[in-house]
N, C-alpha and C positions, 0 to 999 in steps of 0.2 A: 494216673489215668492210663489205661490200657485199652488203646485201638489195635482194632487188624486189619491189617489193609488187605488181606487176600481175598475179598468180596468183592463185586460187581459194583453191588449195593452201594457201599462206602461211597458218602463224600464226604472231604474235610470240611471243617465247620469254615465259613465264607466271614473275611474277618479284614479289617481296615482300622490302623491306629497311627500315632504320631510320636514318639520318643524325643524327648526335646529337654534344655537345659538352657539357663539365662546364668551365665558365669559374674553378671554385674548380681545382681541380685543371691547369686549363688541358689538357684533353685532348679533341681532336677526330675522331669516326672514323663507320665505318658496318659496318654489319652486313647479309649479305644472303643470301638462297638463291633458286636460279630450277633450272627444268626447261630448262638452258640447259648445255652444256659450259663447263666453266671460266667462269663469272659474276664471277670475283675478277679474272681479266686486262682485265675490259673496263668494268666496271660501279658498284668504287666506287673513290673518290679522297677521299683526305684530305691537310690540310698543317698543320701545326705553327705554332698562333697563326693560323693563314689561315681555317681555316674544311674543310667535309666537301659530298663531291656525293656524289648516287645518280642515275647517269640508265639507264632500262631501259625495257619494252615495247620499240617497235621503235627499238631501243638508238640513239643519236646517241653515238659516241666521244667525238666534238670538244667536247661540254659536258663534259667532266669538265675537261680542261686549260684550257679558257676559263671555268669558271667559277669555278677556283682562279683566277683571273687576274684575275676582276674581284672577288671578292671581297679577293685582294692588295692591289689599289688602293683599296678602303674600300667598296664597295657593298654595299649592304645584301641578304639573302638574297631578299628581295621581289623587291626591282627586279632580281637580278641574275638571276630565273627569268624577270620580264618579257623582259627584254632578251634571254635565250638563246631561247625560243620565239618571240619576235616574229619574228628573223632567221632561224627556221627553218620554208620551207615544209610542211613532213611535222609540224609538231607535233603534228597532230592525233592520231598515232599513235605519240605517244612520254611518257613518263614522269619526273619529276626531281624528285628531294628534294635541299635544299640547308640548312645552318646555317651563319651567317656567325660572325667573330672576337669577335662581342659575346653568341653567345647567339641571335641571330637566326634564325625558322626561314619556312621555304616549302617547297610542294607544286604540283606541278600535276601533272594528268591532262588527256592530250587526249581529246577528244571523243571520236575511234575507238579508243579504247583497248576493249579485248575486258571483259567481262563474268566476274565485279565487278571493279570497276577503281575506285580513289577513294586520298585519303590524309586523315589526321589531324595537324596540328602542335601545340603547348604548348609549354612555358617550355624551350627547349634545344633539339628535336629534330623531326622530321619521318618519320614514318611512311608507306607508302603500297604498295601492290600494284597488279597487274593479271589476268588469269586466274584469279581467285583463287574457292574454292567460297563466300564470302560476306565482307560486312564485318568479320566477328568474328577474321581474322587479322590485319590491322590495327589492329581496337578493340584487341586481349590486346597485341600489342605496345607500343601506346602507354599501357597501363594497368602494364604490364610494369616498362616504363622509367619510370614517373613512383613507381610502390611500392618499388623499387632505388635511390629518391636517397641519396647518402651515397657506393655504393659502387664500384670503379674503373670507368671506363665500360665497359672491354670486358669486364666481367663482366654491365655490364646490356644491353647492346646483344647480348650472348651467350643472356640469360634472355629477351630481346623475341623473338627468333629462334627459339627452344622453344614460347613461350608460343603463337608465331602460328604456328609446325607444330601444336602440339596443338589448332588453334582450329579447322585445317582444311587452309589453307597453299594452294599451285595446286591448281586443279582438274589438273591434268594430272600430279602426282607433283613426287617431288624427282630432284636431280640432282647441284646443286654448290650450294657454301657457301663466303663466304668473311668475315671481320673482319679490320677494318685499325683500327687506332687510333694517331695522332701525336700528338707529347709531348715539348716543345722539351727535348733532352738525356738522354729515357727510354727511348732504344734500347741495343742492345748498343753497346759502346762509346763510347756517346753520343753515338749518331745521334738523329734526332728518329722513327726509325720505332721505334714503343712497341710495336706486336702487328703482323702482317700471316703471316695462316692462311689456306690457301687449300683448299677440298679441289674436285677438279674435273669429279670422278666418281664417284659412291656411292650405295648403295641408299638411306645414309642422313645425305646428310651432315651435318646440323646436329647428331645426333649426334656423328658420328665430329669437325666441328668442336670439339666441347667437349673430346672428347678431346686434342686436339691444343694446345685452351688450356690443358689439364693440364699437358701435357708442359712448355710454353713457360713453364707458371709456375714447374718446377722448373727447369729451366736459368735461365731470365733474369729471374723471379723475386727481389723483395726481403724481408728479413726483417727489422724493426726492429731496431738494433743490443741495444735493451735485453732482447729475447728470445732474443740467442747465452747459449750456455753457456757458461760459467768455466772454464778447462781443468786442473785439480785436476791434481795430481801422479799422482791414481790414473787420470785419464782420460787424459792425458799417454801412461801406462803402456800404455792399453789404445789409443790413436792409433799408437803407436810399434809396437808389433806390428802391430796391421791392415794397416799403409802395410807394412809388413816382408815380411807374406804376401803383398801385394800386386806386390813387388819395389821397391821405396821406401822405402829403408834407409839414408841417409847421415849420418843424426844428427842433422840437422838439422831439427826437427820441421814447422817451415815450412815452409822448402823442399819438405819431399817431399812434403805436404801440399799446396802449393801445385803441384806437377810433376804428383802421382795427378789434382788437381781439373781442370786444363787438359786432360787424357787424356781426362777423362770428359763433359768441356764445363760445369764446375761452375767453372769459373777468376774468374765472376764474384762468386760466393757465397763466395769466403776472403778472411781479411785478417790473416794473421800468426798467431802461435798461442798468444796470451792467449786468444781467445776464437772459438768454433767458430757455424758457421750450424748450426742444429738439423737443418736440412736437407740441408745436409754431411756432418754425424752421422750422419745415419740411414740415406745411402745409401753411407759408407765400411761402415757396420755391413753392410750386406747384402751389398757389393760383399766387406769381408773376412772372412766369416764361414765 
């Protein structure tokens, strides 16, 4: 992407995200919304075991992939914001949150960054805005994310994101929203990409965001094994019809079970048919009712 900043005109695109990492869980990712089109193709980067960037204001591409790189080869989230702003004449007008493979976090804000513009780090994660109507969309973020410990990161880097639109959020409105979260092996088919939602256009997207981590949690979502249900002769009964209505009738309770689940993109929620995902359940119930 190529801006000029030699215009009156120019403003950077008004932008507020969270970079964060749970080292128990091993999950690294970031959370962001800007009054920017598509914020999610440009703005954050995450890597599995490596560490998370946000760089935004007047956006620099090239730290995201360089700063995975230096944080690949061990450098610390500090240094490794030193070192990407040092080499960059324009920092003054540019933005970046970074947490490194240990838990490590850093901020910085250039000097011409527009009004409020600042960030907050703590144990994991790195908060920070720019355009923003006051500090208190960053402060609710990073208050957000430290009252959510426990739970899966892209649930809390989802609630920092609400918390700092409800706080105030750009002064210039929303746009796009986007959460990535990596997770060495906790993508679909186990990849290491765990969440990446993007919305790129919306009145409202950090809403419509959450919505879409709904969806994600039903499709590729897990449910503890000891919370399937036991598949009872009588439920057997009432599986075998559903799939029936459905046209999934071979006798084979599995199989067809497992042929409707793939249909529906639920392929990754079966496992034979001792024992049912609740959430299987409930939407063969609807889908054969």
């Amino acid at each position: 992407m190529v801006v000029k900043r030699d215009t009156a005109a120019f403003v950077p695109p008004s932008t507020y995200s969270i970079v964060a990492c749970d080292v128990d869980r091993r999950e690294w990712g970031v959370g962001v919304q800007s009054k920017f089109l598509a914020v999610g193709a440009l703005a954050p980067w995450a890597e599995a075991e490596v560490g998370a960037v946000a760089t935004q204001a007047w956006l620099n591409v090239g730290w995201g992939a360089e700063g995975l790189r230096l944080l690949r080869e061990g450098v610390a989230a500090e240094e490794a914001v030193e070192r990407l702003t040092a080499a960059d004449p324009n920092r003054d007008q540019r933005q970046l949150g970074i947490v490194d493979g240990r838990g490590g976090s850093a901020s910085y804000t250039g000097a011409g960054c527009l009004d409020w513009a600042g960030g907050r780090t703590g144990d994991g994660f790195a908060a920070q805005g720019n355009i923003l109507l006051s500090a208190d969309t960053v402060d609710a973020m990073a208050a957000a994310f430290e009252a959510t410990r426990g739970a899966p990161l892209a649930e809390r880097l989802l609630e920092a994101l609400e918390r700092g639109q409800a706080a105030g959020g750009d002064r210039r409105g929303q746009q796009a929203a986007a959460l990535v979260v990596a997770c060495r092996g906790a993508g679909y088919g186990g990849s290491d990409v765990a969440v990446d939602l993007r919305v790129d256009d919306h009145r409202e997207p950090v809403a419509e965001l959450r919505r879409l981590y709904e969806l994600h949690q039903l499709y590729f979502g897990t449910t503890p094994i000891e919370e399937w249900v036991a598949v009872t002769a009588e439920l057997e009964r009432e599986l075998t019809e559903r799939l029936g209505s459905l046209g999934y009738a071979t006798g084979d309770l599995g199989a067809d079970l497992e042929r409707w689940a793939g249909f529906v993109n639920l392929e990754e929620r079966v496992g034979g048919a001792e024992k049912i995902d609740p959430v299987v359940l409930a939407e063969l119930r609807k889908e054969g009712s």
